[in-house]
C-alpha positions as CSV (number, residue, x, y, z in Angstrom):
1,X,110.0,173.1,-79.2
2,X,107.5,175.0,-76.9
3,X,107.4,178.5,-77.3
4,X,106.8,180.5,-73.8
5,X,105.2,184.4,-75.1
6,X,105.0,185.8,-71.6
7,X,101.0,185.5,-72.0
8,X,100.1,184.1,-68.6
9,X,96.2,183.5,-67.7
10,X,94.8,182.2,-64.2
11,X,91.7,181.3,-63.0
12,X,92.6,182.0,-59.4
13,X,90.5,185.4,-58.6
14,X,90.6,187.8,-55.9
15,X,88.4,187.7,-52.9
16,X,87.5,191.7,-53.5
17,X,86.2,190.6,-57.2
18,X,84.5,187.6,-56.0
19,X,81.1,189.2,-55.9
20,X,81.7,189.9,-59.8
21,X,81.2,186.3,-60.0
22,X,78.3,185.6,-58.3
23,X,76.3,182.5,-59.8
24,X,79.2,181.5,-61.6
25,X,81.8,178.4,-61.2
26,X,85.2,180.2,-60.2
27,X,88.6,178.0,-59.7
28,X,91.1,179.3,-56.7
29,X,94.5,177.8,-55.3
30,X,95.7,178.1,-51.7
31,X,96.1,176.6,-48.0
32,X,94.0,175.3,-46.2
33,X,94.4,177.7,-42.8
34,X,91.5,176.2,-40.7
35,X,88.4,173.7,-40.7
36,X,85.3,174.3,-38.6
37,X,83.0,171.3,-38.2
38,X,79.9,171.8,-37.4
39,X,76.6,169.7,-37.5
40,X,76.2,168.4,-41.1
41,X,78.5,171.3,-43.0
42,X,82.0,172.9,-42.4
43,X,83.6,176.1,-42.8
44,X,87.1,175.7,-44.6
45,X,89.4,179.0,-44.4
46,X,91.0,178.7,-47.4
47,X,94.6,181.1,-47.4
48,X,95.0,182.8,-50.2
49,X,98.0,185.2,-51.0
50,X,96.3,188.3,-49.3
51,X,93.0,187.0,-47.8
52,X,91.6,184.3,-45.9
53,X,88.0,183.3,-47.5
54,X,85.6,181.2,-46.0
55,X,84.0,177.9,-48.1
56,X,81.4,176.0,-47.4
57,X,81.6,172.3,-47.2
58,X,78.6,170.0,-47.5
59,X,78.0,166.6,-48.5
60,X,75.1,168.1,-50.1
61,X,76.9,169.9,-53.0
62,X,81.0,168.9,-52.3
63,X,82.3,166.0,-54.0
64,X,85.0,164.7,-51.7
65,X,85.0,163.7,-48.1
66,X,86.0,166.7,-46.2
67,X,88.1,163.7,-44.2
68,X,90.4,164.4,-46.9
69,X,91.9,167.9,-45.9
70,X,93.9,168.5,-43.5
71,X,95.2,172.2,-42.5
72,X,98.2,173.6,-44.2
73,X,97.5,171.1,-47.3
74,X,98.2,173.4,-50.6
75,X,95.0,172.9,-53.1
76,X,93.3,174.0,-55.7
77,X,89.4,174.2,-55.4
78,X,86.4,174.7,-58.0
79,X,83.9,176.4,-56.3
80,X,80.3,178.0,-56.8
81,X,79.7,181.4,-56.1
82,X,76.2,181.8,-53.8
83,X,74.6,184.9,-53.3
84,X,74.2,184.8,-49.5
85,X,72.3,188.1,-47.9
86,X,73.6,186.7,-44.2
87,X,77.2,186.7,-45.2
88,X,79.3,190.1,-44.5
89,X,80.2,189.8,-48.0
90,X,77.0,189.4,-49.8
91,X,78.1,185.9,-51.0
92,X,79.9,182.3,-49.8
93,X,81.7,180.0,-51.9
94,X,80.4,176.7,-51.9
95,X,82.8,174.0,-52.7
96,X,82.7,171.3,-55.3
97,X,86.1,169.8,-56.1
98,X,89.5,169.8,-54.6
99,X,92.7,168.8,-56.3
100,X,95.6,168.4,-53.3
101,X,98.8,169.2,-54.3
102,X,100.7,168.6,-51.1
103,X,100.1,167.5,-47.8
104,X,102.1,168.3,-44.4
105,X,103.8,165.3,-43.2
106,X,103.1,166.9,-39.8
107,X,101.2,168.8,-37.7
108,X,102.4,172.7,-37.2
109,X,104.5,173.2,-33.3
110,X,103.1,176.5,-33.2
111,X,99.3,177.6,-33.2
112,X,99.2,179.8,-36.2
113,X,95.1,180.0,-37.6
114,X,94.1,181.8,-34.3
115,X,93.8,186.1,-34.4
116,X,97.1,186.4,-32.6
117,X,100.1,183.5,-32.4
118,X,100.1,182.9,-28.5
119,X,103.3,182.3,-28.0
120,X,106.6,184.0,-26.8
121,X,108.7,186.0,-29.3
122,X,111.6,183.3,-29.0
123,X,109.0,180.8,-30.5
124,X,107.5,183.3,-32.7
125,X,110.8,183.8,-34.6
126,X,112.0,180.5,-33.8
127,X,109.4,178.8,-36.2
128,X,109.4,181.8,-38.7
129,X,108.8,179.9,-41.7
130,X,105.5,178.9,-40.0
131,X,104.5,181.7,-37.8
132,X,104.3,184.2,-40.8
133,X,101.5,182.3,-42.5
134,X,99.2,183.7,-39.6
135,X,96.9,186.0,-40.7
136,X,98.0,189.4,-38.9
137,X,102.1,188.2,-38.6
138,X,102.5,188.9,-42.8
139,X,100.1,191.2,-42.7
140,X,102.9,193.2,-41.5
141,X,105.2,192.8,-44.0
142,X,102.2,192.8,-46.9
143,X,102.3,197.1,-45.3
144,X,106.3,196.8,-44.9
145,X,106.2,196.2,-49.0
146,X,103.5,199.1,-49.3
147,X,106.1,201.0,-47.7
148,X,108.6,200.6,-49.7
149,X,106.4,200.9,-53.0
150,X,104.9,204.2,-51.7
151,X,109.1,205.1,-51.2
152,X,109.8,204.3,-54.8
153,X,107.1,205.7,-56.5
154,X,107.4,209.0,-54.3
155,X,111.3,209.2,-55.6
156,X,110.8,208.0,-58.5
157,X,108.4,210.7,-59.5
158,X,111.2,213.1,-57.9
159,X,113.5,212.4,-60.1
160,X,116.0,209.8,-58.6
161,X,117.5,206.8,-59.9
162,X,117.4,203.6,-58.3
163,X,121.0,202.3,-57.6
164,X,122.5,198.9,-55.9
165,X,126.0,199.5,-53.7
166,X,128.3,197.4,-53.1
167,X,127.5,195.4,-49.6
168,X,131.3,194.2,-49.3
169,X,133.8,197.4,-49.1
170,X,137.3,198.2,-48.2
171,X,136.5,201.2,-45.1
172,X,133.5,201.3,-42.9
173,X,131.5,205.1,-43.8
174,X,130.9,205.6,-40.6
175,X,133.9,204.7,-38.8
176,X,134.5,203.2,-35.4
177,X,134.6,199.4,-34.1
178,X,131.1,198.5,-34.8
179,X,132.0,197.0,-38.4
180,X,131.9,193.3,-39.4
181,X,135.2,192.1,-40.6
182,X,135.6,190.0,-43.4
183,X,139.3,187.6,-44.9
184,X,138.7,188.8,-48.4
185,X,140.9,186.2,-50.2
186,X,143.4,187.1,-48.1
187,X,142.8,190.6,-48.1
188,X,140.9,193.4,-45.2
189,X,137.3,193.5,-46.0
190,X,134.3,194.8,-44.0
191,X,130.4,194.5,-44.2
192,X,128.8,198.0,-45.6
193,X,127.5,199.7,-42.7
194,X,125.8,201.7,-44.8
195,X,125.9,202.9,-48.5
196,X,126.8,206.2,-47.7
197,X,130.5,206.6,-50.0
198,X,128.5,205.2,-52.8
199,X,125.5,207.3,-53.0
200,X,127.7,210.1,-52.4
201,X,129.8,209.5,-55.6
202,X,126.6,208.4,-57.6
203,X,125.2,211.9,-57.0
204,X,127.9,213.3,-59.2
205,X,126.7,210.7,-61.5
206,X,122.8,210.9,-61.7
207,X,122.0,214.0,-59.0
208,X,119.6,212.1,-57.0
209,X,119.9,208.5,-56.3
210,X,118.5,206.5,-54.0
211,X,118.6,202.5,-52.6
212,X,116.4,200.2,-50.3
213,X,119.0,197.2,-49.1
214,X,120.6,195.9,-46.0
215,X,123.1,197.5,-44.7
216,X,125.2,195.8,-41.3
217,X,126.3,197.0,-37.9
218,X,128.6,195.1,-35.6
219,X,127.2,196.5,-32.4
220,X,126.6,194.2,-29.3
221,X,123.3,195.5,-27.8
222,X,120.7,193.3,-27.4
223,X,117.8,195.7,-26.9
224,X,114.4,196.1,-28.5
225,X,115.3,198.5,-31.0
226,X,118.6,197.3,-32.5
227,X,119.5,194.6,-35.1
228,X,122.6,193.9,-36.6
229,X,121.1,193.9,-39.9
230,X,118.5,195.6,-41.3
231,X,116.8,197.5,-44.5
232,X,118.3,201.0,-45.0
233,X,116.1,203.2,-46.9
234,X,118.6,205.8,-48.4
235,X,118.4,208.8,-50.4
236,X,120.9,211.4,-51.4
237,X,120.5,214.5,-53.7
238,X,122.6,217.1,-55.3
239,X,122.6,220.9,-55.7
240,X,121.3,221.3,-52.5
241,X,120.9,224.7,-50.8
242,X,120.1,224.0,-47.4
243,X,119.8,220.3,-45.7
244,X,116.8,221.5,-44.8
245,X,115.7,220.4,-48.6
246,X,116.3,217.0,-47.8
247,X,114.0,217.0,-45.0
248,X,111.8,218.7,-46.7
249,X,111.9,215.6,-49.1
250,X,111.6,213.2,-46.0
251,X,108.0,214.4,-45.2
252,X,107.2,214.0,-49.0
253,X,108.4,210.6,-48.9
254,X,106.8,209.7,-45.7
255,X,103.6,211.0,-46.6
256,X,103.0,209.5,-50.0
257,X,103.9,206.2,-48.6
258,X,101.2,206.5,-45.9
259,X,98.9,207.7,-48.9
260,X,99.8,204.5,-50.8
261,X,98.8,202.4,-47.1
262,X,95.2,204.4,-47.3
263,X,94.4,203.6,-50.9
264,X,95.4,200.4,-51.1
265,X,96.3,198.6,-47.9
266,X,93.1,198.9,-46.2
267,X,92.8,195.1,-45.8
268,X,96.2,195.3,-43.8
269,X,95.6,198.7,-41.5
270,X,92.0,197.3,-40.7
271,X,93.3,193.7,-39.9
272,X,95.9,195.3,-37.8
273,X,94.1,198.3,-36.5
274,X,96.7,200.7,-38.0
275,X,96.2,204.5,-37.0
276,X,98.1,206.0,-39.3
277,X,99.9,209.7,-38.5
278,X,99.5,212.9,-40.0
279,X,102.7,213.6,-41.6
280,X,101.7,217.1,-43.5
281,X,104.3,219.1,-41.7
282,X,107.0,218.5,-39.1
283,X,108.2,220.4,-36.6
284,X,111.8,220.5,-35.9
285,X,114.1,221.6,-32.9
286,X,117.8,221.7,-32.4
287,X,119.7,219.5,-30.3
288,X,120.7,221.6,-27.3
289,X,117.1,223.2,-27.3
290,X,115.6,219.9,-27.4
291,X,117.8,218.4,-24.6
292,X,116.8,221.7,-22.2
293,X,113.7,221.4,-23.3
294,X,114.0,217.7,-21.7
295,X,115.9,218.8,-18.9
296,X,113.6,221.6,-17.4
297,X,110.2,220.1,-18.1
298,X,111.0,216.7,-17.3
299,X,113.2,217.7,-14.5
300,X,116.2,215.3,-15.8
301,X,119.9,216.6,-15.9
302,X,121.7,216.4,-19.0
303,X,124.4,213.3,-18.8
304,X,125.3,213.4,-22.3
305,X,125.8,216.8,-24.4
306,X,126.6,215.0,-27.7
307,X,123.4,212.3,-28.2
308,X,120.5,211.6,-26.7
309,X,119.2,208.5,-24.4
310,X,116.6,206.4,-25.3
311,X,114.4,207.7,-22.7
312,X,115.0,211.0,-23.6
313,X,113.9,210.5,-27.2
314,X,110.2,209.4,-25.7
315,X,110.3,212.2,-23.3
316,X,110.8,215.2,-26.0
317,X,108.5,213.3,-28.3
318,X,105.6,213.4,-26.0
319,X,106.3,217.1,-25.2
320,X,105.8,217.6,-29.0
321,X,102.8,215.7,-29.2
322,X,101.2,217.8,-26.7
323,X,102.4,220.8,-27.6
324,X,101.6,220.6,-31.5
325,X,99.6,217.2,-32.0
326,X,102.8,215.8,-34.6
327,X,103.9,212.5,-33.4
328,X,107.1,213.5,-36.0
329,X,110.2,215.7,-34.7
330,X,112.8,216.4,-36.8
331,X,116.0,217.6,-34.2
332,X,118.7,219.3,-36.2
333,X,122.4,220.7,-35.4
334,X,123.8,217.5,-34.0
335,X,127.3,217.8,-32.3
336,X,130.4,218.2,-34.7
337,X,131.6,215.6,-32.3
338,X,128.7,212.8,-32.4
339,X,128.5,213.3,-36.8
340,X,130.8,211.4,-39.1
341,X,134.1,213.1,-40.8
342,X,131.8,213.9,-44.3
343,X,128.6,215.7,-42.0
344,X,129.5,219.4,-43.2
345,X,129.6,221.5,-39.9
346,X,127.4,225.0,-39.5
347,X,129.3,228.0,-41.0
348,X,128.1,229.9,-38.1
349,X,129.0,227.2,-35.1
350,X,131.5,224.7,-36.2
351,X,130.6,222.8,-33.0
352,X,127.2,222.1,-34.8
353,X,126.6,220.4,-38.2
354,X,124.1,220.4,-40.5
355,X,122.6,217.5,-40.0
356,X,119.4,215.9,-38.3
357,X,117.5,212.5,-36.8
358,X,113.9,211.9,-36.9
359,X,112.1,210.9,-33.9
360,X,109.0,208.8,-34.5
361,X,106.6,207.7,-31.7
362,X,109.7,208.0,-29.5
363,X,112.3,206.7,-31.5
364,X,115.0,207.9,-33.9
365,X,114.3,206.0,-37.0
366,X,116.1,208.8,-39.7
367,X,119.2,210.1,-39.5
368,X,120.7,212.7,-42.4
369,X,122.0,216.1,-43.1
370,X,124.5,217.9,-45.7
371,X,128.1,216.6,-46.4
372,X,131.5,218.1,-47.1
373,X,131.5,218.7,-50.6
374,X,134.8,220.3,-51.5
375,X,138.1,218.7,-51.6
376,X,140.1,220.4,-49.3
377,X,137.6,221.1,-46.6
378,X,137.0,217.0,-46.7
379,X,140.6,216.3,-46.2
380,X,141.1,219.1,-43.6
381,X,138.6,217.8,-41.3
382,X,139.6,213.8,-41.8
383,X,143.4,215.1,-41.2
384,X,141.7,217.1,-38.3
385,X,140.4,213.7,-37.0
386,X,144.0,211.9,-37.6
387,X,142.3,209.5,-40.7
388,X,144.7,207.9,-42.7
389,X,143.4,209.9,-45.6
390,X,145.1,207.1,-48.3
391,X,142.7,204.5,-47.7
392,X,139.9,206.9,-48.7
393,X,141.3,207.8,-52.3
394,X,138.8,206.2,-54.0
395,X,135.8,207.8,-52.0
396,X,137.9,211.2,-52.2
397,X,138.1,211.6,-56.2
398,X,134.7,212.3,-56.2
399,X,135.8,215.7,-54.4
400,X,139.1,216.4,-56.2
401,X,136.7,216.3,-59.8
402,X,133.8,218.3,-58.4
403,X,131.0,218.0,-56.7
404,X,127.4,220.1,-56.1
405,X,126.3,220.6,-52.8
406,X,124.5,217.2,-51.6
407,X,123.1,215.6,-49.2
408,X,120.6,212.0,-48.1
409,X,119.6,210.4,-45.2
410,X,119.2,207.2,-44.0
411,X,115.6,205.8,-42.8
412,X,115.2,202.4,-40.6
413,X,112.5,200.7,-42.5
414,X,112.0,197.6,-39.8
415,X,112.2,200.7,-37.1
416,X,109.7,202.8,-39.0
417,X,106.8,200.3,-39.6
418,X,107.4,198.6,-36.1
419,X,106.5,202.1,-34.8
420,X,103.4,202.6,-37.5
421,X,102.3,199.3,-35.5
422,X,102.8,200.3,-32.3
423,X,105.5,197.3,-31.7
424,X,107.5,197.3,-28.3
425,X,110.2,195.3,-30.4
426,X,111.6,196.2,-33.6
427,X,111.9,192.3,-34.0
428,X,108.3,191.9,-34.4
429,X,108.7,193.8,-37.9
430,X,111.7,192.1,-39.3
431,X,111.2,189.1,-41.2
432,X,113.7,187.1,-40.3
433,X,115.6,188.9,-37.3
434,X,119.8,189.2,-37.0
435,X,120.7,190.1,-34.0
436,X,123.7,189.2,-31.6
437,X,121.8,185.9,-30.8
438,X,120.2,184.9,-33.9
439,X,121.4,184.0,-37.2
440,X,118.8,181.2,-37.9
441,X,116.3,180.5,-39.6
């Protein structure tokens, strides 16, 4: 029997500790991402997990025909560490042996070892599996994942407790057609559209709770900004005393995950030329002064009182840019009618709620706010909106045993980072898209 004690040792280093081993023979494991011939030696790009390193091949000190490689072959290489003064990094790794563990049986449709993939964003997603070995394309998702660490750390450190909802329920939280329907053994069920009921009732459980997972919308738009699925950073938090504490919690979030990019995603924000945003403070408007606001210095009449158009959310986020230099706007006091039946409404305008979206770069990527809390306010406002209030007694016993004043929000992490990146399609940051024409790869 062969005891396994979790001790695990490599020889594989990291290209930012490679100059710790100048003069010494180091062993590394990864893909061959592109060979340069030139006259007598060749440069092999060797893909690790986070960085492409150059080797030197020569007949002079390698011992194996560089015939032998092909790009995209998997190896593992022994290699000597050379102090070189002309190389950027002080060093080059000259190599000695290879051992090929597998070879591709043939050669890659797309172009993938250049600086960008050249190739339409039908093909670019089209060939996923491929197209993501590029250097910048995962790049993307290497800061999407420093994201999300610099999220759970931040909350984490706040005092909230990681939780995992239920992705197949009985009622849709927000309501309305756009829901996916599923035959449940022969029984009504729908795809979460969000997690919204459950981090709700787990706030009565734990006080703040929060989840990162996919959430699912049935809506037919095929535009640049909308998926069908996508990752829903959610938070929700109890005893509450104004929703503006939760967005006060939003710029804490944001801005400890763009800390966490700085200190340790440089390779990433370089490689992409990230200019990251100043998220110290935010300023916030309210709806109807944001929308004259639009309307008088843009010159646009206002076609729709209860949301706002795309082009309208680019428009007011410009005007804030100039006027206070925060690519951030928080716009608060959304219409009772455009807010779901649990967004608690404004004590002193019941046509308002207390709730808010955040506007980044010119697009809504958060939407929150505070929700009905008590019992019989909750069921007086879904009888109000003619909800059969029976198929919500399960979400609903959370209210008749007592809850604090809560609230969360819900953050649109493909939405957010394409934005950091300055994407025209939120596509372009979602790993493998879902959308009303795609469900492959």
């Amino acid at each position: 029997m062969k005891l396994i004690d979790g001790n695990l040792e490599t020889t594989n280093i990291e290209v930012e500790n490679t100059i710790n081993h100048i003069g010494k023979r180091v062993s590394l494991h990864g893909s061959i991402y592109k060979i340069r011939r030139m006259s007598g030696f060749a440069f092999v790009l060797l893909r690790t997990k986070r960085e492409i390193i150059q080797c030197i091949y020569s007949e002079e000190f390698s011992n194996f025909n560089l015939e032998t490689l092909k790009e995209e072959s998997c190896i593992k290489l022994t290699a000597d560490v050379i102090k070189e003064e002309r190389s950027k990094l002080g060093w080059e790794l000259r190599m000695v042996e290879i051992d090929i563990l597998s070879e591709p049986l043939a050669e890659s449709p797309i172009v993938i070892n250049n600086k960008l993939v050249d190739t339409s964003l039908e093909n670019l997603l089209d060939y996923r599996p491929i197209t993501l070995r590029n250097e910048k394309e995962r790049a993307i998702f290497r800061l999407q994942a420093g994201v999300c660490k610099g999220f759970r750390k931040f909350l984490s450190e706040q005092g909230f407790t990681e939780i995992h909802s239920p992705k197949i329920v009985s009622a849709g939280a927000e309501g309305g057609a756009n829901i996916f329907h599923l035959n449940y053994f022969g029984k009504d069920a729908y795809l979460a559209q969000s997690p919204q009921f459950y981090k709700q009732m787990m706030v009565g459980v734990y006080e703040r709770v929060y989840e990162i997972a996919p959430v699912f919308r049935a809506e037919q738009h095929d535009t640049s900004r909308h998926l069908n699925e996508y990752i829903s950073v959610d938070f929700e938090m109890g005893y509450i005393e104004s929703f503006e504490d939760i967005m006060n919690m939003e710029v804490g979030m944001l801005s400890y995950a763009l800390e966490e990019l700085k200190e340790n995603y440089v390779h990433e924000l370089e490689l992409l030329k990230v200019a990251l945003p100043n998220v110290s403070t935010i300023p916030s408007i309210k709806f109807m002064v944001a929308k004259e606001l639009i309307s008088k210095k843009y010159n646009r009449a206002i076609k729709d009182f209860e949301d706002f158009e795309p082009e309208e959310e680019k428009l007011l986020s410009e005007a804030i840019k100039k006027e206070t230099g925060s690519e951030f706007v928080f716009v608060t006091h959304y219409p009772t009618a455009k807010r779901p039946f649990y967004a608690m409404e404004d004590p002193s305008n019941p046509t308002e709620t207390l709730s808010f979206d955040l506007l980044f770069r010119g697009l809504e990527i958060t939407t929150g706010g505070q929700r009905i809390h008590n019992y019989k306010e909750q069921i007086s406002k879904m009888k109000s909106l003619n909800m059969k209030v029976e198929l919500f007694e399960s979400y609903l016993m959370m209210h008749k045993y007592g809850m604090p004043p809560h609230g969360g929000l819900g953050l649109g992490l493909e939405r957010f980072t394409s934005k950091l990146l300055n994407q025209d399609n939120v596509r372009l940051s979602t790993l493998f898209p879902r959308d009303i024409n795609r469900v492959t790869p």
